[in-house]
C-alpha positions in Angstrom: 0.0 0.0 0.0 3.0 2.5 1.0 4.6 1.7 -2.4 1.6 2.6 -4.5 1.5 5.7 -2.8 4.6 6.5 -3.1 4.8 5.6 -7.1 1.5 7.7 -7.3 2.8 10.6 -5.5 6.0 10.0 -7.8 4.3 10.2 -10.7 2.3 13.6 -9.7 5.1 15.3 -9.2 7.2 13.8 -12.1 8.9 16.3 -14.1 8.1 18.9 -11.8 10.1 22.4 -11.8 10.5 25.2 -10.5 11.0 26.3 -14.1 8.1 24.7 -15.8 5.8 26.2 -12.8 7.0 29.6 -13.7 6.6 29.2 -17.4 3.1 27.1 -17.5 1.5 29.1 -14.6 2.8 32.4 -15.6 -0.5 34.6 -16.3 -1.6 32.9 -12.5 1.3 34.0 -11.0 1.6 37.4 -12.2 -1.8 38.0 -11.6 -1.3 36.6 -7.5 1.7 39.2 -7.7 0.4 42.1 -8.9 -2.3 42.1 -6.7 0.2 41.5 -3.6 2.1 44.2 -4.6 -0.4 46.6 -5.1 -2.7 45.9 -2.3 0.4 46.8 0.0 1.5 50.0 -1.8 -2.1 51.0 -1.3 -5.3 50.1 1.0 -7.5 51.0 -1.6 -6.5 48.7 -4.2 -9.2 46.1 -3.1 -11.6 48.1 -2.0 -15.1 46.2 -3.3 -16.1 49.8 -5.5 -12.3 49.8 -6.6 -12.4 45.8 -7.5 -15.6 46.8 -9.8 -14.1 49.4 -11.6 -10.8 47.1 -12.4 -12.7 44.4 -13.4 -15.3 46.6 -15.7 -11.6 47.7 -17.6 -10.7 43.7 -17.5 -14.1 43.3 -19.3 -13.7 45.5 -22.0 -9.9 44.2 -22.6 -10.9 40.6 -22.6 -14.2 41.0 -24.8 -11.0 42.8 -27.5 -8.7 39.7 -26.8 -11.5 36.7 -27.0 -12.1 38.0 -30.9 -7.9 38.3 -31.2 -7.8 34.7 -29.6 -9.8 33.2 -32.1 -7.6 35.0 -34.8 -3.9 34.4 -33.6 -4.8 30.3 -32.9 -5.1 30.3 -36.8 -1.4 32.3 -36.8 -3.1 35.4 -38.1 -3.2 38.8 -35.9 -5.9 41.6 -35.8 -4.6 45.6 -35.5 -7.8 46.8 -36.9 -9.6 46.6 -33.6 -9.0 49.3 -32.0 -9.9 51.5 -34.8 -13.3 49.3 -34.9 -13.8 50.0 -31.5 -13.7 54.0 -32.1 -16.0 53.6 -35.2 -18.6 51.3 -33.3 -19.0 54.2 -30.9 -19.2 56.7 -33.7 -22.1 55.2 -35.3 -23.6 55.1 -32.0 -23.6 58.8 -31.4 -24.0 59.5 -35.0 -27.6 57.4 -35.2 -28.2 58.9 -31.9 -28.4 62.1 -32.2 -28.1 62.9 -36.0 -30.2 60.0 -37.0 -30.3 58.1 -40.5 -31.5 60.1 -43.3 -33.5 58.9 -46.3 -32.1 59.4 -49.6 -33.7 61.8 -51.8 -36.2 63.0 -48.8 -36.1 65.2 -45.7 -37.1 62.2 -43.8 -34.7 61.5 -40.7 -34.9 57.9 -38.8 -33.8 57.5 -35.3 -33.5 54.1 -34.9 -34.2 52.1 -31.7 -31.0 51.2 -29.0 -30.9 47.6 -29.9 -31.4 48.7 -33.5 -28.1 50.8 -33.3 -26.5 48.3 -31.3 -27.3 45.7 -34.6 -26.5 47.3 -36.9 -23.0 49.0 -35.0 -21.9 44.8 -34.6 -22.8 44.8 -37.9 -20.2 47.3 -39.2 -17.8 45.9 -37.1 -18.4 42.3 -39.1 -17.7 44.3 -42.2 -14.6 45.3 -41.2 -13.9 41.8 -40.1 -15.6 40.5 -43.2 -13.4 42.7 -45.1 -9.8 41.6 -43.9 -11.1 37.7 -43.9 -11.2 38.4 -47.8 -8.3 41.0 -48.5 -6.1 37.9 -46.5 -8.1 34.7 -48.2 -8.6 36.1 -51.7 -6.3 38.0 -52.2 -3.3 36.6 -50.4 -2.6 39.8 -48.8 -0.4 39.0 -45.0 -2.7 39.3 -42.1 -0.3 42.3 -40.6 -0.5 44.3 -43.9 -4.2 43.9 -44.6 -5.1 44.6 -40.7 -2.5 47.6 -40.7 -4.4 48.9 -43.7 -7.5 48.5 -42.2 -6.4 50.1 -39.1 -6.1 53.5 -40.9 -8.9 52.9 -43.2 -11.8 52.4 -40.4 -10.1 55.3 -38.1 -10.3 58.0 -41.0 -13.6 56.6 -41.8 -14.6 57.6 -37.8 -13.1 60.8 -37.6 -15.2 61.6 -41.6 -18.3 60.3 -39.6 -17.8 62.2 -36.8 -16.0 65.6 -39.1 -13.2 64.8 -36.2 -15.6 65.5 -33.3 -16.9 64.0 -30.2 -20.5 63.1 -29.8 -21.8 64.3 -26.2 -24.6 63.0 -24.7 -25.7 60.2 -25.8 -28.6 59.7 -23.8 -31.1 59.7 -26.5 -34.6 61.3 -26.0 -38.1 60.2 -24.9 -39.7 61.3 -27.9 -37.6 59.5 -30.4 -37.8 56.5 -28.3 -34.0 55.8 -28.8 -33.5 56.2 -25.0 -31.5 53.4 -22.7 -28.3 53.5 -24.5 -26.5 54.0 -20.9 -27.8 50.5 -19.6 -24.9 48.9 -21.7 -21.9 50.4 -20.1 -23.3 51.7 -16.6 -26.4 49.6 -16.2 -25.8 46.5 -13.3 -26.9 43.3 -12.9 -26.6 41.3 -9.5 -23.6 44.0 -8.8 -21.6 43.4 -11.6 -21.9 46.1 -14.8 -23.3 44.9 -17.6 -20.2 45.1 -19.9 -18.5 42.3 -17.2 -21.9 39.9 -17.9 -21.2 40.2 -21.8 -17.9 39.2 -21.7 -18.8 36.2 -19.4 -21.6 35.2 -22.4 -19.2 35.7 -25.1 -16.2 33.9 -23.2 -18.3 30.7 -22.1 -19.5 30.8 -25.9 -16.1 31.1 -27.2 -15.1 28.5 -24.7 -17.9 26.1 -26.1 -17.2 26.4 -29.9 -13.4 26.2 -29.0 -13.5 22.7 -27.4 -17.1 21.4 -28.4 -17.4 22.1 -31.8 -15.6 21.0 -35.2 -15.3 24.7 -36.3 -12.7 24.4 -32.9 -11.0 22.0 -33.8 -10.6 23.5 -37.3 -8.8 26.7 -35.7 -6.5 24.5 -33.9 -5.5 22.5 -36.9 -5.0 25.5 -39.2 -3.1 27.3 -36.6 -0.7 24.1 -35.8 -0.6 23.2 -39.8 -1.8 25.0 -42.4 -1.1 22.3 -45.0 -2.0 19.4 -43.6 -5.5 20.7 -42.3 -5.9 21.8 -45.9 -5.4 18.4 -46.8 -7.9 17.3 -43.9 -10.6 18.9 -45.7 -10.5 21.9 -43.2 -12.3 24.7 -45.3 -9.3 27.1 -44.2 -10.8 30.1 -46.3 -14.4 30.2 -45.0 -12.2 29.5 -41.1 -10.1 32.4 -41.5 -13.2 34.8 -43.1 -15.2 33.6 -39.8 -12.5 34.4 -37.2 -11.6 38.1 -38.6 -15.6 38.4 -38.8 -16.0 37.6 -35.2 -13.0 39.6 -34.1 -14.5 42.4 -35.9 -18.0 41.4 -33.9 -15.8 41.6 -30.3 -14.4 44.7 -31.1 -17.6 46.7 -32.5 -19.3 45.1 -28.9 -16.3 46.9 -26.7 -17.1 50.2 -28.3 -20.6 50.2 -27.8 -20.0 49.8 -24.3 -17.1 52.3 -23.8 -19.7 54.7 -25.3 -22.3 53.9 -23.4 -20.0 54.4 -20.3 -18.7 57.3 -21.3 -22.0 58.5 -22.9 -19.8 59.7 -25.7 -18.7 58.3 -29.3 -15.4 59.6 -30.0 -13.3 58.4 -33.1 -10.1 58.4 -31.2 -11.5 55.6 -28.5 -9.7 52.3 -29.0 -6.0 53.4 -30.1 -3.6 51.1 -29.1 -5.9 48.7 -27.3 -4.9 46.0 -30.3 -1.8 46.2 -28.6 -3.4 45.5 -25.4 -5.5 42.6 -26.4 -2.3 40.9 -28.3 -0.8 41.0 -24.9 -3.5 39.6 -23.0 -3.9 36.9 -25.1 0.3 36.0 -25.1 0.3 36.6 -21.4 -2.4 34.0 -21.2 -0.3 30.7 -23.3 -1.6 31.2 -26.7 1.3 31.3 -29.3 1.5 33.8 -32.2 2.2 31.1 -34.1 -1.0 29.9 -33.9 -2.5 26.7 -33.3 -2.4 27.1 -29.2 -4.4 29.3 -26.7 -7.2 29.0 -24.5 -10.1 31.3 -23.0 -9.0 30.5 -19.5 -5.9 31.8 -20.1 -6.6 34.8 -22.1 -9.1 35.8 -19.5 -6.0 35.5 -17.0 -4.2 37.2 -19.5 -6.8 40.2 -19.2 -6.7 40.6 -15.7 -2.9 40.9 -15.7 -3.1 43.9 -18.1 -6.2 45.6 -16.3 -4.8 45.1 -13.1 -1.3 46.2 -13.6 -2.6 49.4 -15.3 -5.2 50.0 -13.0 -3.1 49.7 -9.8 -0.2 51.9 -11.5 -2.6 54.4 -12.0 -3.5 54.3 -8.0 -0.5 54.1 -6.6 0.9 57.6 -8.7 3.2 56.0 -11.4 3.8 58.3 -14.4 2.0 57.6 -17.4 5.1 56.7 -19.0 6.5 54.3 -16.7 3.5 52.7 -17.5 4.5 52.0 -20.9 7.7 50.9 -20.2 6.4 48.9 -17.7 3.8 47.2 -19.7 6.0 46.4 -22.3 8.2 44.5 -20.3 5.7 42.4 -19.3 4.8 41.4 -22.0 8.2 41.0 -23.6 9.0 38.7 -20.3 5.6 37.0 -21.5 6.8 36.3 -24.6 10.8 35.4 -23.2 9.4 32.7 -21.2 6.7 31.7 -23.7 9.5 30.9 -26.0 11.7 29.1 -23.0 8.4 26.6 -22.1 8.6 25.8 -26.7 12.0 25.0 -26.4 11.9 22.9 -23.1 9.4 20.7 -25.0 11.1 20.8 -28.0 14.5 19.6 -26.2 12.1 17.1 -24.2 11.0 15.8 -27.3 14.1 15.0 -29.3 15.7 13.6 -26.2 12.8 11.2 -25.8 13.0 10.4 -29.4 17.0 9.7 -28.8 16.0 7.3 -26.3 13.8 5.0 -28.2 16.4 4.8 -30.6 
């Protein structure tokens, strides 16, 4: 009995490291840090109102990296999404309070809230729509057509908006497109409303990723191109999906930064492509494609939104920030690469043995 417990406990902690806990559990660990850290530098860091407020950020950054997950596990990447996000919010204010005109009449529509917010996902699915075709049909890299993009949708914001902000979006009573504020400030059982749609779209992400053939799909096309081609995987349509729904993820983040903000500005969203890139590489996935997972990109998120957020509390200057930021994500990365080429070496030596 003492010798199967002993092999058992043996084989639990077989190949177990100091190393490989740092590298495997590293969006955990820096997450258990951070809040260490900052909860001693200040005694307001978890405060329950201050918790709220973090996590509402963490929501909006991990509703940006979910869509970005699903694109980088096919070894593409996504820097049109932060100019989506602007746009999104744009059209908001712009159906708000201008309305839509008809052609050819003086007729002016104000559409509904869930109208606008329809037809705003929708416009961010065109911009995704668009780079899934630029990059399928026309063979154009992911980085170029995205980059592209990136300007294209931002100068199409700032012509919507004639490089304004719209103020108040609250809507009125008698054009019965009032309750845009219920998507960014409204609450449900404590937690904003923004926090509940990225728990819906993670758990359905989560779902398609490891229930669903389409998930196994992105896997295989990220790990192989080639050979899930010659699977039968229809990578095309796969690739014009994922862009699509990124473009869906990031039109849904600017809705709700303008409805928190009850403003639809086209400079809202620049950078945060950077931010959800690094949420999802701080959570395992590999720009490589081919591995990731919504557990981790959600851990990913909270690193990000909780770093920046506690920075901001305890006084750091905006541009230590930066710099700080982008070291964690290049450490990220560094120790990313180390856990690759610990298997790797793992592999070959195992291999070496058989022989």
């Amino acid at each position: 009995m003492s010798n199967q417990v002993s092999k058992s406990t043996k084989n639990i902690f077989d190949g177990f490291t100091f190393g490989k806990l740092l590298t495997e559990g590293r969006a955990f660990i820096a997450l258990a840090v951070i809040i260490v850290v900052f909860a001693s530098l200040s005694p307001n860091y978890l405060n329950l109102s201050n918790v709220i407020v973090m996590t509402r950020h963490v929501g909006l950054n991990a509703l940006l990296a979910i869509g970005m997950l699903l694109v980088i596990l096919t070894a593409g990447i996504d820097l049109s999404v932060g100019s989506t996000v602007g746009l999104s919010g744009v059209l908001a204010g712009f159906m708000l309070m201008q309305g839509i005109q008809i052609p050819g009449t003086q007729t002016v529509l104000y559409p509904s809230v869930w109208v606008i917010v329809v037809l705003c996902l929708g416009a961010g699915a065109l911009v995704g729509l668009l780079n899934g075709v630029l990059i399928t049909r026309f063979k154009v890299a992911p980085f170029i057509t995205t980059l592209g993009t990136l300007y294209v949708v931002r100068g199409t914001a700032l012509l919507i908006a004639k490089g304004e902000t719209f103020n108040d979006m609250t809507g009125k009573p008698e054009l019965g497109n009032t309750g845009f504020h219920v998507l960014g400030l409204g609450k449900f059982l404590g937690l904003p409303t923004g926090v509940w749609v990225m728990i819906v779209v993670a758990l359905v992400t989560a779902l398609l990723l490891t229930k669903t053939v389409f998930g196994r799909w992105l896997y295989a096309l990220g790990g192989n191109e080639r050979a899930a081609e010659l699977s039968g995987v229809p990578i095309k349509r796969v690739k014009i999906w994922v862009y699509t729904l990124s473009g869906i993820c990031a039109a849904a983040t600017g809705l709700i930064i303008a409805s928190e903000l009850t403003a639809g500005a086209p400079q809202t969203g620049q950078s945060y492509e950077l931010n959800a890139i690094a949420a999802v590489v701080i959570g395992g996935a590999a720009l490589s494609g081919g591995r990731g997972h919504i557990r981790g990109t959600l851990l990913g998120a909270f690193v990000i939104g909780f770093l920046g957020d506690g920075l901001v509390i305890v006084g750091v200057s905006s541009f230590w920030q930066m710099v700080i930021q982008g070291a964690v994500i290049i450490l990220a990365v560094a120790l990313d690469e180390a856990q690759q080429g610990s298997k790797k070496k793992q592999k070959l030596a195992k291999v070496a043995a058989e022989k």
